[in-house]
Biopython code that builds the backbone (N, CA, C, O; Angstrom):
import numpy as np
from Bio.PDB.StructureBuilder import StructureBuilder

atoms = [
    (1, "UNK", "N", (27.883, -31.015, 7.543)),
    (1, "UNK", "CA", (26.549, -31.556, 7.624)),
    (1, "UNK", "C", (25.593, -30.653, 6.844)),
    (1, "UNK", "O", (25.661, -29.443, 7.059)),
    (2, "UNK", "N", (24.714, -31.120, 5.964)),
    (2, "UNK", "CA", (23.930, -30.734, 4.986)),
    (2, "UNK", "C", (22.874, -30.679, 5.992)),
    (2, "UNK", "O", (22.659, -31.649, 6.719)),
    (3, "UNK", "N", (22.142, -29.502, 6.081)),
    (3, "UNK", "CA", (20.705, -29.448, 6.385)),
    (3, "UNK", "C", (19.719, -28.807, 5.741)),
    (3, "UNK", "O", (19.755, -27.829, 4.995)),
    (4, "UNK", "N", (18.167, -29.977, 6.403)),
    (4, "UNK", "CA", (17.259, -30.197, 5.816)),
    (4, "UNK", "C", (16.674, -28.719, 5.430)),
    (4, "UNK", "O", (17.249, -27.875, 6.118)),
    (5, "UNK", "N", (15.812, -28.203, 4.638)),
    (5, "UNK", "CA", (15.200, -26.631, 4.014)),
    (5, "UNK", "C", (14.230, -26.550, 5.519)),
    (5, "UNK", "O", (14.248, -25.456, 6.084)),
    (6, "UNK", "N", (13.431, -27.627, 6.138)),
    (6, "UNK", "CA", (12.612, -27.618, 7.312)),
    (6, "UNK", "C", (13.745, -26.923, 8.232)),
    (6, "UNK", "O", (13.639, -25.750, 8.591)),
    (7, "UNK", "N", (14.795, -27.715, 8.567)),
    (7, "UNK", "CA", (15.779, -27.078, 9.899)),
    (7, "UNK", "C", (16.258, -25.892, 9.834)),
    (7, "UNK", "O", (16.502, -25.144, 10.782)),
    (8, "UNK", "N", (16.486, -25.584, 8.081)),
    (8, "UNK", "CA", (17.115, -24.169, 7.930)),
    (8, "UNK", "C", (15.753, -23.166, 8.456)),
    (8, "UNK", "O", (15.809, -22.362, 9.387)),
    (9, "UNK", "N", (14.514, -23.456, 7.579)),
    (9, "UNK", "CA", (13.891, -22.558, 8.326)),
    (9, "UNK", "C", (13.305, -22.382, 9.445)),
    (9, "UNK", "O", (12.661, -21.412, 9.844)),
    (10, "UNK", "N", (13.604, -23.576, 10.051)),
    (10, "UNK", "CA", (13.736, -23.407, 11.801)),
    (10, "UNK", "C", (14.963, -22.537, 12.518)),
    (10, "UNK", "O", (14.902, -22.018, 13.633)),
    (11, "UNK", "N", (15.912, -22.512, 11.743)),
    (11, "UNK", "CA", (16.361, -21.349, 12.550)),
    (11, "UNK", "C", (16.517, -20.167, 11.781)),
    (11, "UNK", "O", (17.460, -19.437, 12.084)),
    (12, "UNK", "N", (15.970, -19.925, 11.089)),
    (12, "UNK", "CA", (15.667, -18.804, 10.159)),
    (12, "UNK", "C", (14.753, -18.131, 11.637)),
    (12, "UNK", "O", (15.325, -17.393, 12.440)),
    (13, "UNK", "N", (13.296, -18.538, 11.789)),
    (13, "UNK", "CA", (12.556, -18.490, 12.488)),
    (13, "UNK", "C", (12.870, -18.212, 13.661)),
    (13, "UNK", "O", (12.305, -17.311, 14.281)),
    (14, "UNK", "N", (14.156, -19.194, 14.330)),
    (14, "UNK", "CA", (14.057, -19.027, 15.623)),
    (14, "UNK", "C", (14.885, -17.776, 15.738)),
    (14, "UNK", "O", (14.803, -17.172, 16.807)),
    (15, "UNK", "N", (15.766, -17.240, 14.685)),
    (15, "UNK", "CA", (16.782, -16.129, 14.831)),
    (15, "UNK", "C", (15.677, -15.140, 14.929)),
    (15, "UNK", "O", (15.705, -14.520, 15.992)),
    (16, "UNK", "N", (14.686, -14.808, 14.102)),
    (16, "UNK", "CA", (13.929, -14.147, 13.977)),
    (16, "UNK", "C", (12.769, -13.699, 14.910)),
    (16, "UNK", "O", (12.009, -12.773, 14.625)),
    (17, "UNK", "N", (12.677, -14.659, 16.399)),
    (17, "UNK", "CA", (11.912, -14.678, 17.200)),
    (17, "UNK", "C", (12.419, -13.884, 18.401)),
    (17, "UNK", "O", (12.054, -13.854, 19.576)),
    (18, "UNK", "N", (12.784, -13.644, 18.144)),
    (18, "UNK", "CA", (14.066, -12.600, 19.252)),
    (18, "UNK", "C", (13.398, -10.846, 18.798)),
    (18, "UNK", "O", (13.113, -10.458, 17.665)),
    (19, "UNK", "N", (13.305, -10.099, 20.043)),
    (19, "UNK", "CA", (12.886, -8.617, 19.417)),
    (19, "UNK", "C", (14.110, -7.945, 19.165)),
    (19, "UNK", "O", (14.137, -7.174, 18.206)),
    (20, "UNK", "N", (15.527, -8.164, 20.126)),
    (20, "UNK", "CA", (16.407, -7.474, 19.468)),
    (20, "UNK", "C", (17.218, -8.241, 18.103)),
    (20, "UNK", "O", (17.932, -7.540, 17.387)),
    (21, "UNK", "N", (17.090, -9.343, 17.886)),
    (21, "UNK", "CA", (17.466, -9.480, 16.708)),
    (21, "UNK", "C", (17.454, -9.199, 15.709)),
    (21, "UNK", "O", (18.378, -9.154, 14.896)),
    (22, "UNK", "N", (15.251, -8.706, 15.495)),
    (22, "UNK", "CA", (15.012, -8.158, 14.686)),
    (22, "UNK", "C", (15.212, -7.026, 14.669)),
    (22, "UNK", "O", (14.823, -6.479, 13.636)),
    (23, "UNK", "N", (15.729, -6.317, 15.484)),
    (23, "UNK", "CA", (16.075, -4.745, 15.664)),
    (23, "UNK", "C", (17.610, -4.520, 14.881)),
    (23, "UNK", "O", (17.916, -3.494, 14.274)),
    (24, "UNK", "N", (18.547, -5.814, 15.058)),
    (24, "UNK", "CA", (19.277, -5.211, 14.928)),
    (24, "UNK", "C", (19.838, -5.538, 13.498)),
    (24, "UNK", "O", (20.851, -5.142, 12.921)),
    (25, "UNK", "N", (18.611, -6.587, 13.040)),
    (25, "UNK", "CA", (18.460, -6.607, 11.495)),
    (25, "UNK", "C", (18.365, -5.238, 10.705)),
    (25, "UNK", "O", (19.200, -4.805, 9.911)),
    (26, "UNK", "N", (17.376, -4.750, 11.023)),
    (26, "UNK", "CA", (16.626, -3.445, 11.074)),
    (26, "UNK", "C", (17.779, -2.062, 10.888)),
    (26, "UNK", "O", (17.917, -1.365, 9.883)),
    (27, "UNK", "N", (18.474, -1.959, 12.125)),
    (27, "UNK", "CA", (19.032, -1.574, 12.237)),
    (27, "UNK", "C", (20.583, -1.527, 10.700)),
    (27, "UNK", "O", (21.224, -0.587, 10.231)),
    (28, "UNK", "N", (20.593, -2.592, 10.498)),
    (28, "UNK", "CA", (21.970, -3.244, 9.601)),
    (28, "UNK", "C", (21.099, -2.423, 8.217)),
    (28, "UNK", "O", (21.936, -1.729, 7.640)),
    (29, "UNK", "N", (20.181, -2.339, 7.764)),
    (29, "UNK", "CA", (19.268, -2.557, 6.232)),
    (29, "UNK", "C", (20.176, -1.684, 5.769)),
    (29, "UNK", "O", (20.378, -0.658, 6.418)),
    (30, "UNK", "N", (20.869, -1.923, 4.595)),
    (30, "UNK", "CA", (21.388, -0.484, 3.840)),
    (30, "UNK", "C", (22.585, -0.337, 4.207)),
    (30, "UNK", "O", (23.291, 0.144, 3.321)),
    (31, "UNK", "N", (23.196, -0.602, 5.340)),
    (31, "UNK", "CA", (24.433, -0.081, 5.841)),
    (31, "UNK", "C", (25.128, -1.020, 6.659)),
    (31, "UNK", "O", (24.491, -1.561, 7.563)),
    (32, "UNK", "N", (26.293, -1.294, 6.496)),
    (32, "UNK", "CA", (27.414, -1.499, 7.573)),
    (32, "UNK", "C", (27.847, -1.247, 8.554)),
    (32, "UNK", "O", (28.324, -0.143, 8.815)),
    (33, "UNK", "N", (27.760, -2.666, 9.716)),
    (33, "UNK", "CA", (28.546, -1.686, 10.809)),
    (33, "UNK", "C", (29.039, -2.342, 11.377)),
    (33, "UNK", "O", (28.938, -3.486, 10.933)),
    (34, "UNK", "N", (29.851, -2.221, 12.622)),
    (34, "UNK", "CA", (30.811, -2.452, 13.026)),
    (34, "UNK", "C", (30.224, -3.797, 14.596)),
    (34, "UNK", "O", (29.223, -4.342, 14.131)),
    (35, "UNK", "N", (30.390, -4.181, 15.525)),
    (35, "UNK", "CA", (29.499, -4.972, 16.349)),
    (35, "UNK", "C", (29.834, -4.048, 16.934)),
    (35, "UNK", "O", (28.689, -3.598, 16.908)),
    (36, "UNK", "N", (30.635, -2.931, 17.736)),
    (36, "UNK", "CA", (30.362, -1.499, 18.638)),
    (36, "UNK", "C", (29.340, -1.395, 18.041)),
    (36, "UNK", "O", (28.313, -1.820, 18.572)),
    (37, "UNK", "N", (29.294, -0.781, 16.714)),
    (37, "UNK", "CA", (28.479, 0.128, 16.532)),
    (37, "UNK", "C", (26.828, -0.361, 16.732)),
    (37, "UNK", "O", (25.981, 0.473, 17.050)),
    (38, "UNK", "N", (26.503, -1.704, 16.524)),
    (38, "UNK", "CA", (25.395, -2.193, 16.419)),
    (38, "UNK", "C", (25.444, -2.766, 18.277)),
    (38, "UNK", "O", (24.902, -3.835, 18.559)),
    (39, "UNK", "N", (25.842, -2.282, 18.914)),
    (39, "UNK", "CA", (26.157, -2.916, 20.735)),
    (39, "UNK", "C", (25.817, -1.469, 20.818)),
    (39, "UNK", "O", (24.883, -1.480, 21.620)),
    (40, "UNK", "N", (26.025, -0.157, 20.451)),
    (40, "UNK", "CA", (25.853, 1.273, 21.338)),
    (40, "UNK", "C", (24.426, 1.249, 21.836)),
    (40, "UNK", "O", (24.187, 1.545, 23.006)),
    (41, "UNK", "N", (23.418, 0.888, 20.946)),
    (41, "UNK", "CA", (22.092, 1.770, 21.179)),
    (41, "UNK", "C", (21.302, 0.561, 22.420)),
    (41, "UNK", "O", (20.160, 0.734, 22.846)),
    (42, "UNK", "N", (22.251, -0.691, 22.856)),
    (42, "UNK", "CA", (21.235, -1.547, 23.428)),
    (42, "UNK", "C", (22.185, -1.465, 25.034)),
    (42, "UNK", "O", (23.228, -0.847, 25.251)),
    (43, "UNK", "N", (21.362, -2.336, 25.987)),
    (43, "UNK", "CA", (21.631, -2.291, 27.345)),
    (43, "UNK", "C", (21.951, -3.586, 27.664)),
    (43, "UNK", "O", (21.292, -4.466, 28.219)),
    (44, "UNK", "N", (23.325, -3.559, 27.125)),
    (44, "UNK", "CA", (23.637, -4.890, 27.241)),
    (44, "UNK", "C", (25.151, -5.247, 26.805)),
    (44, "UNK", "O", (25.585, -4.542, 25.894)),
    (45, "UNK", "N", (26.083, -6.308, 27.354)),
    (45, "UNK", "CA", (27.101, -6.276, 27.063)),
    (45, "UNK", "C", (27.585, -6.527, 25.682)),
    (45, "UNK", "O", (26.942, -7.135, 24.827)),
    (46, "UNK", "N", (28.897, -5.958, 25.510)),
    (46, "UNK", "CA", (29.225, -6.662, 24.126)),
    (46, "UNK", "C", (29.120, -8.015, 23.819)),
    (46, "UNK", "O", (28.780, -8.213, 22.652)),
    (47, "UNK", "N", (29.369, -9.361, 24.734)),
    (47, "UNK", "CA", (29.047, -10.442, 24.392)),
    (47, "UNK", "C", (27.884, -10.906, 24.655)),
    (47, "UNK", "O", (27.865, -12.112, 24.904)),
    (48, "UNK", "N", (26.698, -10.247, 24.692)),
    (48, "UNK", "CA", (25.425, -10.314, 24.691)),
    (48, "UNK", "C", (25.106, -10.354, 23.440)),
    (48, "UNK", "O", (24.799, -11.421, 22.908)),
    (49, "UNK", "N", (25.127, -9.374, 22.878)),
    (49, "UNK", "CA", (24.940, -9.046, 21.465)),
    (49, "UNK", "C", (25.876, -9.626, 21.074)),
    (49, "UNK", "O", (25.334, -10.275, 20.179)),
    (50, "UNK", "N", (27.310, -10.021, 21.039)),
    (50, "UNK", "CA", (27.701, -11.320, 20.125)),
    (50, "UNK", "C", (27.142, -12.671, 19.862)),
    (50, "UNK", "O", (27.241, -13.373, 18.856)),
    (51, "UNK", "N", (26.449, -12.909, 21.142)),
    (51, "UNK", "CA", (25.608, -14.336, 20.959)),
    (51, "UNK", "C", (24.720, -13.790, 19.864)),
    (51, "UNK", "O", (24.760, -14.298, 18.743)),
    (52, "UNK", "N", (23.661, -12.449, 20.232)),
    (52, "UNK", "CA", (22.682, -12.499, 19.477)),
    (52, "UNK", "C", (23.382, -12.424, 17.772)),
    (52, "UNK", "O", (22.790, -12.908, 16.807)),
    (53, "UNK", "N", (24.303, -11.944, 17.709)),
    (53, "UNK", "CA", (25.282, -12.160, 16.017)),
    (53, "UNK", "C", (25.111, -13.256, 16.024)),
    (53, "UNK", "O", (24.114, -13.604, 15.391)),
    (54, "UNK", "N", (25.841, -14.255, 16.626)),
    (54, "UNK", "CA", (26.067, -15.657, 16.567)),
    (54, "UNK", "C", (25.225, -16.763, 15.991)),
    (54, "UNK", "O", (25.505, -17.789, 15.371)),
    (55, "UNK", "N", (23.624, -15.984, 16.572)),
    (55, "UNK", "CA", (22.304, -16.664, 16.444)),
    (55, "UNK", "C", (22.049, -16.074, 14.650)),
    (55, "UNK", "O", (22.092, -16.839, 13.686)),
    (56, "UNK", "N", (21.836, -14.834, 14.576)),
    (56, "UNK", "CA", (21.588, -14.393, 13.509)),
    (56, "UNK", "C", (22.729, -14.895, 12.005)),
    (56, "UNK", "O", (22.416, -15.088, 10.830)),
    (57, "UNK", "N", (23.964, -14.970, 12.633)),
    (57, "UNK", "CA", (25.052, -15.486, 11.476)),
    (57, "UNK", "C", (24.245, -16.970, 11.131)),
    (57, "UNK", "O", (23.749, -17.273, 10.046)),
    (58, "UNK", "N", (24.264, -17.799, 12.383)),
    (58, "UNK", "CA", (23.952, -19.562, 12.096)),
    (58, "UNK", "C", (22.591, -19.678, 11.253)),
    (58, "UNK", "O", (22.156, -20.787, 10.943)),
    (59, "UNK", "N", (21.914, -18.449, 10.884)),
    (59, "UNK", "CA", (20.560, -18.528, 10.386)),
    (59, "UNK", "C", (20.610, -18.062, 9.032)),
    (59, "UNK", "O", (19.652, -18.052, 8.260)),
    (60, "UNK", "N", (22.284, -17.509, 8.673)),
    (60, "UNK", "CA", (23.011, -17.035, 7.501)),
    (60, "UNK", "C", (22.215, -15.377, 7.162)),
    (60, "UNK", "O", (22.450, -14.860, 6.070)),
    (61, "UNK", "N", (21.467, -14.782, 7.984)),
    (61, "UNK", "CA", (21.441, -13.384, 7.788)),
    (61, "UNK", "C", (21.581, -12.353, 8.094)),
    (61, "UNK", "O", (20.787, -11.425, 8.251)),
    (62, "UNK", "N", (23.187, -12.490, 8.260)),
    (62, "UNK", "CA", (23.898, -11.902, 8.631)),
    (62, "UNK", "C", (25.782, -12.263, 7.882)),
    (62, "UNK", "O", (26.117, -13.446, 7.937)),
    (63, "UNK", "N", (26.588, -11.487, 7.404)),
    (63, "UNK", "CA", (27.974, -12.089, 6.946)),
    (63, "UNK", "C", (28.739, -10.724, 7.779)),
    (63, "UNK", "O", (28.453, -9.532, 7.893)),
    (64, "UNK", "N", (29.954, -11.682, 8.322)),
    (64, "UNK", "CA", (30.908, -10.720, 8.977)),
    (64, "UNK", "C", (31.906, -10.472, 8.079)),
    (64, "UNK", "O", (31.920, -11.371, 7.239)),
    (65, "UNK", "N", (32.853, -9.544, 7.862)),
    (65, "UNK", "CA", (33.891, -9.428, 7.291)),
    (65, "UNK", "C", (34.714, -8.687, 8.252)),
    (65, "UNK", "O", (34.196, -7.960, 9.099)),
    (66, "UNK", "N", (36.505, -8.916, 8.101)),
    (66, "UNK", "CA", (37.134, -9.355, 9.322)),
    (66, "UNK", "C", (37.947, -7.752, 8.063)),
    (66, "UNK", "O", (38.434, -7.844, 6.936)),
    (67, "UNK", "N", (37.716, -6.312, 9.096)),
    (67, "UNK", "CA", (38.579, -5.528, 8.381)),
    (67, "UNK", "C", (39.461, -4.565, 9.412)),
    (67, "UNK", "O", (39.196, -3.688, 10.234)),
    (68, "UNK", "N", (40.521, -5.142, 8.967)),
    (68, "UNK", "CA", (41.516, -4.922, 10.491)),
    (68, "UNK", "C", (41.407, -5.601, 11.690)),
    (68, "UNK", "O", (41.409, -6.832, 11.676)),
    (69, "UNK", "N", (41.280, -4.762, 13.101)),
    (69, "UNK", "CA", (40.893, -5.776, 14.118)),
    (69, "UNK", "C", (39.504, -5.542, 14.415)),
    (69, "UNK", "O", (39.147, -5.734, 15.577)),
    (70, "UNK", "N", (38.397, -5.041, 13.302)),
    (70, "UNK", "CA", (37.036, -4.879, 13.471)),
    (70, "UNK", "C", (36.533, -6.194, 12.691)),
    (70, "UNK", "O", (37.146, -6.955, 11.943)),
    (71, "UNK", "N", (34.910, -6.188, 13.228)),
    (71, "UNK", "CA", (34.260, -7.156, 12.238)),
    (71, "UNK", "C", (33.398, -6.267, 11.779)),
    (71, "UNK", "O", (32.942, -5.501, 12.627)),
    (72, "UNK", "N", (32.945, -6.106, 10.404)),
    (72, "UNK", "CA", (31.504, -5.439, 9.741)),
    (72, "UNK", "C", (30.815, -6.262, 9.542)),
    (72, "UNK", "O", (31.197, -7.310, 9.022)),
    (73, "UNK", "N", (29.708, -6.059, 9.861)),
    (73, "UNK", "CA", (28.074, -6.900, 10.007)),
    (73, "UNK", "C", (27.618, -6.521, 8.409)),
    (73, "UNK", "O", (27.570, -5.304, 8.227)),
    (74, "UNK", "N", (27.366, -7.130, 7.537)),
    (74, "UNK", "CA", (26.242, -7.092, 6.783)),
    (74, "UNK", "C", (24.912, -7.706, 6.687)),
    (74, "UNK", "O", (24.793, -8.838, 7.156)),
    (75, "UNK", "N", (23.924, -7.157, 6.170)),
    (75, "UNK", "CA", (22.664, -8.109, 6.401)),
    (75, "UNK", "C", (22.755, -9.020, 5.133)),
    (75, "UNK", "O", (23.361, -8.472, 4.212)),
    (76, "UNK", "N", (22.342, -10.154, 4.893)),
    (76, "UNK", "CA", (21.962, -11.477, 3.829)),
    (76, "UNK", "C", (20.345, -11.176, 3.815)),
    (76, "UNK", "O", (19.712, -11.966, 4.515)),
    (77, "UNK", "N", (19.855, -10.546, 3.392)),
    (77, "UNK", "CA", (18.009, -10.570, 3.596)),
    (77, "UNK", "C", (17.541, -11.479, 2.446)),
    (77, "UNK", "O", (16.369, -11.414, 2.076)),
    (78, "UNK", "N", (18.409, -12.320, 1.870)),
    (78, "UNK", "CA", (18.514, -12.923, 1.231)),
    (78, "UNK", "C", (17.742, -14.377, 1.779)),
    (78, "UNK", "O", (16.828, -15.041, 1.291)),
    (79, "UNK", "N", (18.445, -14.512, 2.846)),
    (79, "UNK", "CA", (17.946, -15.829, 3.485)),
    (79, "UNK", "C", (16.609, -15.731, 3.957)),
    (79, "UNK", "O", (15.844, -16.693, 4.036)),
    (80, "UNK", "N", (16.389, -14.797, 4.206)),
    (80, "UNK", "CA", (14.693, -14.378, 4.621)),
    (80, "UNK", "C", (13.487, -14.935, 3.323)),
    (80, "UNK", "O", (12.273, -15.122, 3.410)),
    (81, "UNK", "N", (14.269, -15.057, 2.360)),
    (81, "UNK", "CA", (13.394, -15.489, 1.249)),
    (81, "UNK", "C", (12.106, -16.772, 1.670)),
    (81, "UNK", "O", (10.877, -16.828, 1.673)),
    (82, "UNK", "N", (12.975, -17.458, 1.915)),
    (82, "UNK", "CA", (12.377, -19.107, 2.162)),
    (82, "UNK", "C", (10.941, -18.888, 3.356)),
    (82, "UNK", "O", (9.783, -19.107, 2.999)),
    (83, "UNK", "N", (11.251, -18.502, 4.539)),
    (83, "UNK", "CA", (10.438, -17.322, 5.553)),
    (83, "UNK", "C", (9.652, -17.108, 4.752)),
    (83, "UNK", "O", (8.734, -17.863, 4.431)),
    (84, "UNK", "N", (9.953, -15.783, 4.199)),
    (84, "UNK", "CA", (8.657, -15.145, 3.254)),
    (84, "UNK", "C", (7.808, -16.269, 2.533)),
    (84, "UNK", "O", (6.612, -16.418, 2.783)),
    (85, "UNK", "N", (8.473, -17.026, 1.654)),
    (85, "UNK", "CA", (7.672, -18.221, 0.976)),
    (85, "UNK", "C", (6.559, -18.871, 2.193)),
    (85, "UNK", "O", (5.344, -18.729, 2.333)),
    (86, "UNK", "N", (7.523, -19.586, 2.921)),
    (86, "UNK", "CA", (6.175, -20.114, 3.774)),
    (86, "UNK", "C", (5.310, -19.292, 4.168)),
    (86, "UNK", "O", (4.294, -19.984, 4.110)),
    (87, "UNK", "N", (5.015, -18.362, 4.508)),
    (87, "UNK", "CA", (4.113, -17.210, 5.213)),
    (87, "UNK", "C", (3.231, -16.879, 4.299)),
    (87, "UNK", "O", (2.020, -16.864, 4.519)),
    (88, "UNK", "N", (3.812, -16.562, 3.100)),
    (88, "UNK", "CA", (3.034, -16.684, 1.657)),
    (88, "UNK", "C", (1.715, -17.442, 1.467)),
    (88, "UNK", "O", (0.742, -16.880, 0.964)),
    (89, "UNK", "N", (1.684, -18.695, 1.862)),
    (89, "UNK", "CA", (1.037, -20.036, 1.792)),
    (89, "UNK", "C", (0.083, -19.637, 2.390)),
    (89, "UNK", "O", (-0.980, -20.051, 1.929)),
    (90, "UNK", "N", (0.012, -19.022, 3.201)),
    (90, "UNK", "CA", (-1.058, -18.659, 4.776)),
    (90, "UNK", "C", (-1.608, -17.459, 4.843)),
    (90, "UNK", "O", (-2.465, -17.148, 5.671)),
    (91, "UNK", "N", (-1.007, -16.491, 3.708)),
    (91, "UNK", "CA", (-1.903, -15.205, 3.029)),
    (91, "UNK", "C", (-2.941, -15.090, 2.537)),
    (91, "UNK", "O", (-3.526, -14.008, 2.486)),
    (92, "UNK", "N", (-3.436, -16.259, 2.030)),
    (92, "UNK", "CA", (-4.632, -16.295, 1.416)),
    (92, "UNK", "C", (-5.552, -16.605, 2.178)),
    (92, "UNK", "O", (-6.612, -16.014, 1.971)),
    (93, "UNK", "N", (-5.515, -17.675, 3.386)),
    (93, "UNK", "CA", (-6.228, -17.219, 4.351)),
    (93, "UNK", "C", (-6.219, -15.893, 5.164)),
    (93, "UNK", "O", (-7.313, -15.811, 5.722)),
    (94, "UNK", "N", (-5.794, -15.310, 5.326)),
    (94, "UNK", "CA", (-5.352, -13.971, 5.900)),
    (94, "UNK", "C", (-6.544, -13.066, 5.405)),
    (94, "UNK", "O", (-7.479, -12.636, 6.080)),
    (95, "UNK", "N", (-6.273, -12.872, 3.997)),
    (95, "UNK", "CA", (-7.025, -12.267, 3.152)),
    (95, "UNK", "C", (-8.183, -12.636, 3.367)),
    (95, "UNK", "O", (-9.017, -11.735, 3.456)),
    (96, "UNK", "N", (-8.587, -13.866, 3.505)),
    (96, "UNK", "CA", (-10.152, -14.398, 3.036)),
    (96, "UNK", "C", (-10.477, -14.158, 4.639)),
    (96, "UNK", "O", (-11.096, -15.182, 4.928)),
    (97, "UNK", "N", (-10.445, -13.861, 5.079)),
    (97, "UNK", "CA", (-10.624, -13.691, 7.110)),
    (97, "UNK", "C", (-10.963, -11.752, 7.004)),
    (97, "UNK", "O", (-12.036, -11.246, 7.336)),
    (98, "UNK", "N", (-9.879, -11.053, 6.526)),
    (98, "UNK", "CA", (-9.610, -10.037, 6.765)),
    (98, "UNK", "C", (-10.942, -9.153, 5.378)),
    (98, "UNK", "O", (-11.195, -7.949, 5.348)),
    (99, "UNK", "N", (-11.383, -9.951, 4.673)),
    (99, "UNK", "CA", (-11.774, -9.704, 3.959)),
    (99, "UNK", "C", (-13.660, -9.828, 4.140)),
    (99, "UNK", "O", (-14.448, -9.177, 3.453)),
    (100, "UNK", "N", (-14.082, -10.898, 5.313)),
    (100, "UNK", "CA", (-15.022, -10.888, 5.600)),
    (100, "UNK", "C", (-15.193, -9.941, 6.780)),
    (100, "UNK", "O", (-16.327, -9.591, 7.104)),
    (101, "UNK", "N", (-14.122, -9.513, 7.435)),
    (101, "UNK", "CA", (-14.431, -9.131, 8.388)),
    (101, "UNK", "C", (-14.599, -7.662, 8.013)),
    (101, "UNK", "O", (-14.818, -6.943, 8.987)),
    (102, "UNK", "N", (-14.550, -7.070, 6.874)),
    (102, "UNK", "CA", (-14.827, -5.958, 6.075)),
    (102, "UNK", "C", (-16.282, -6.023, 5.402)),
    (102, "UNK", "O", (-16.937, -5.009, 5.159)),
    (103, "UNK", "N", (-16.752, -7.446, 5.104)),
    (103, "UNK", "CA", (-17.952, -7.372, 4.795)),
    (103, "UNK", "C", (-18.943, -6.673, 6.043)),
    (103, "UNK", "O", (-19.679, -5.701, 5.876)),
    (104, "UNK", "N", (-18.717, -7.601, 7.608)),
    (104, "UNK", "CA", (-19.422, -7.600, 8.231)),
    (104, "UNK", "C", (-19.295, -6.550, 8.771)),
    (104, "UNK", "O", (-20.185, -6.240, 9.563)),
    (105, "UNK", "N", (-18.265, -5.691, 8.578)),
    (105, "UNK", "CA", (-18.450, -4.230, 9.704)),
    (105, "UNK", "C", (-19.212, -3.451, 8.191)),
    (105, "UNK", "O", (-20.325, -3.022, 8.496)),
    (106, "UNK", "N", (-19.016, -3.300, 7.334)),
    (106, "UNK", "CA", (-19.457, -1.941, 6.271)),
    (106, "UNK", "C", (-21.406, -2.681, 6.422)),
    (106, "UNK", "O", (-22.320, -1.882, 6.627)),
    (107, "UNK", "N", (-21.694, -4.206, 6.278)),
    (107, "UNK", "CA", (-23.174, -4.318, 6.924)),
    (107, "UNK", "C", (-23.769, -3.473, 7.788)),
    (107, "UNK", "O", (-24.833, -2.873, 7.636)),
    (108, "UNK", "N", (-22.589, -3.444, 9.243)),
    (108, "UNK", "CA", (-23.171, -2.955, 10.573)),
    (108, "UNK", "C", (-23.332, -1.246, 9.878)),
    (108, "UNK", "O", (-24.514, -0.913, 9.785)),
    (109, "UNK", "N", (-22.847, -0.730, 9.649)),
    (109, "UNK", "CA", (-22.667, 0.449, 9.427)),
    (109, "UNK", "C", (-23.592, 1.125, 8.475)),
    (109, "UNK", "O", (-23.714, 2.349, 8.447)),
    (110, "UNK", "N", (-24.425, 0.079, 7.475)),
    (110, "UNK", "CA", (-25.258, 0.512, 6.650)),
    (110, "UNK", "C", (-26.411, 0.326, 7.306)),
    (110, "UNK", "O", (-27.335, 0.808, 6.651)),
    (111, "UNK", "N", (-26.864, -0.297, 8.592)),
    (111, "UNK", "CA", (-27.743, -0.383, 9.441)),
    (111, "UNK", "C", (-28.099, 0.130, 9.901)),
    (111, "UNK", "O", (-28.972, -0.244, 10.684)),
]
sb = StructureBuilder()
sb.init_structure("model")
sb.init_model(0)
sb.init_chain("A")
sb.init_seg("    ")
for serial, (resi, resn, name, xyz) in enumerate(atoms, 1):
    if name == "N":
        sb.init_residue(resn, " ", resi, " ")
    sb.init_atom(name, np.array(xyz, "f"), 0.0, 1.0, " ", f" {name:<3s}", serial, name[0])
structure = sb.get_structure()
């Protein structure tokens, strides 16, 4: 089943809405590891944190590779692209908000 760029980045999003997910994105940047190794630092079982893999693989950012009887986690930050794009869109308001609100305090201050 082919899915829509909307659904992908619905679960782009929803993988991403999780605090340890993003931790253990975080955690992955740069380096390889093992699902022990990315299960030591949290309070929680190993198949806890396999779901949270599970969630993060189905959102594709994340690829396992099967070496011996381990799996290595890599990150895809690749898929994060599309994410970034939309968020993009909504920067320029950001800016134009964040940008008055610099007018109006350096006013108060010259007062």
């Amino acid at each position: 089943m082919v899915k829509s760029s909307a659904a992908k980045l619905d679960i782009v999003f929803h993988a991403l809405s999780d605090s340890t997910r993003r931790a253990i994105l975080r955690d992955i940047v740069g380096k390889q590891k093992t699902v022990g190794e990315i299960a030591r630092p949290y309070q929680m079982s190993l198949a806890a944190v396999s779901k949270h893999l599970n969630v993060l693989e189905s959102a594709d950012l994340i690829t396992r590779e099967k070496r011996g009887s381990f799996q290595v986690i890599h990150l895809n930050a690749h898929a994060m692209k599309k994410a970034e794009h939309w968020l993009r869109f909504y920067e320029n308001f950001w800016d134009d908000k964040l940008n008055t609100l610099q007018t109006l305090l350096e006013g108060k201050e010259n007062e």
